[in-house]
C-alpha positions, 0 to 999 in steps of 0.5 A: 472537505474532508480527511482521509488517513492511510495506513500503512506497513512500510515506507513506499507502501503508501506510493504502490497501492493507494498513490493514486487515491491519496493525489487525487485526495489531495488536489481536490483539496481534502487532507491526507494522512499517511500513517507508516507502522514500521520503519522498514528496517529489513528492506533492501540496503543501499550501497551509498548509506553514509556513516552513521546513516541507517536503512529506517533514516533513508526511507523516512527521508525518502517517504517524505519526499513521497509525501510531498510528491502525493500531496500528503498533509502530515506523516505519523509513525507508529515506531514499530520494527519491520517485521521482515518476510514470512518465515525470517527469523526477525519476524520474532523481534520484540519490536516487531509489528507482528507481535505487536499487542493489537490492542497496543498498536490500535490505541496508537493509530486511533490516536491518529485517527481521533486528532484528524476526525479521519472521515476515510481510512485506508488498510489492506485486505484481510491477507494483506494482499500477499500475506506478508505479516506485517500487512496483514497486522495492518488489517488487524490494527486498522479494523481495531483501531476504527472500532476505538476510535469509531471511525465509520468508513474502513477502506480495505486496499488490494489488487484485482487478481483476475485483472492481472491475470488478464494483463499477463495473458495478453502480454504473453501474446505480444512476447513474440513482438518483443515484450517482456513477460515476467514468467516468475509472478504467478498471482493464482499461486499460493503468496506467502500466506498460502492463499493466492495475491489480492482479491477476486472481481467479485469480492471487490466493492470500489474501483477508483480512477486514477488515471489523472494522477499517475505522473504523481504516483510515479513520482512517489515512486521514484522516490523511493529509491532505496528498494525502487531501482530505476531498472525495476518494473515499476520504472521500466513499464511504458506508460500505456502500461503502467496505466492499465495496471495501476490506473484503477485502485482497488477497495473493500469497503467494509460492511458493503456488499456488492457483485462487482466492483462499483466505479467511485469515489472514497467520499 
């Protein structure tokens, strides 16, 4: 069998955009790794946090109870400090992950990368799918650190932007129906990096069906509570769909070349 390790920006980023992957990963029996870079410190804050209790302890507690949820063999932290949305002034933190030196960050996570003998690892595209920095140092560091560690196959999660755009238009149609439409996400529109959300068809090399293990994904999910409410659109959609949306995950496999996204498997 073999390891996959995924990498990762904040707790329940690992749930959003490979939790399908990392469960079927793991009920076919290979390893999976999830490597978190911060501590999601600048997330929303709950209202129920105990004395003492801290944002970054809840959502290493509850990307445990993701992890269990997923089939996740071992969770590994970087330790660097969440480096907030593009423009907040915590994006100056010392500690934060996006002034990381990247050299610093990528012997960190190649120390990972060399005690699983990771087969497969998993990051973001190189906008971090909506230029958040601290996505997008998640390219950087990955690419880096599968250099050191020569980690051969380098995965590059993000979302197929004509998809969604195709999934709004014909939610738009069944408005008059009584479905709700959200009018405020426009995925052509500049993100905050300025160019727009995920990746065209084109630039796409690997459809994953996921379809089997939504229930799981959805779990991990729910676990996530501290930034997942139950009146998100995560929890609200129905789950025909919820299945159009994320039953397929999305990848670049770096160093391939294709004219559409191939339908497959990571290994």
């Amino acid at each position: 069998m073999s390891t996959l390790v995924c990498f990762h920006a904040h707790p329940d980023d690992e749930a959003i955009s490979t939790g399908g992957t990392i469960a079927r990963a793991a009920a076919e029996g290979h390893r999976v790794v999830l490597v978190v870079a911060t501590g999601g410190e600048w997330g929303e804050t709950p209202a129920d946090l105990a004395d003492g209790e801290t944002l970054a302890d809840r959502r290493r507690r509850e990307t445990d109870d993701s992890a269990r949820a997923l089939g996740i063999r071992r969770v590994a932290w970087l330790g660097y400090e969440d480096s907030g949305m593009t423009g907040w002034d915590q994006n100056a933190n010392a500690g934060s992950f996006h002034l990381a030196p990247l050299d610093e960050a990528a012997e960190r996570l190649a120390a990972v990368l060399r005690e699983e003998d990771a087969d497969v690892l998993t990051i973001y595209d190189w906008h971090g799918v909506y230029g958040h920095p601290d996505h997008v140092k998640v390219y950087r560091v990955g690419v880096r650190a599968a250099e050191i560690a020569g980690t051969a196959k380098v995965l590059e999660a993000t979302m197929n932007r004509e998809l969604i755009v195709e999934l709004q238009r014909a939610a738009a149609q069944m408005a008059d129906n009584g479905a709700t439409v959200d009018q405020d996400f426009d995925p052509e529109a500049p993100a905050d990096d300025g160019n727009p959300f995920g990746s065209l068809a084109h630039e796409i090399t690997l459809a994953v069906d996921v379809k089997e293990y939504l229930a799981q994904k959805r779990a991990a999910l729910g676990c996530h509570r501290s930034q997942i409410s139950e009146a998100s659109f995560f929890a609200q959609m129905p789950e025909e769909v919820f299945a159009l949306a994320f039953g397929t995950e999305w990848f670049i496999e770096r160093g391939v070349s294709t004219d559409a996204p191939q339908h497959g498997w990571i290994f």
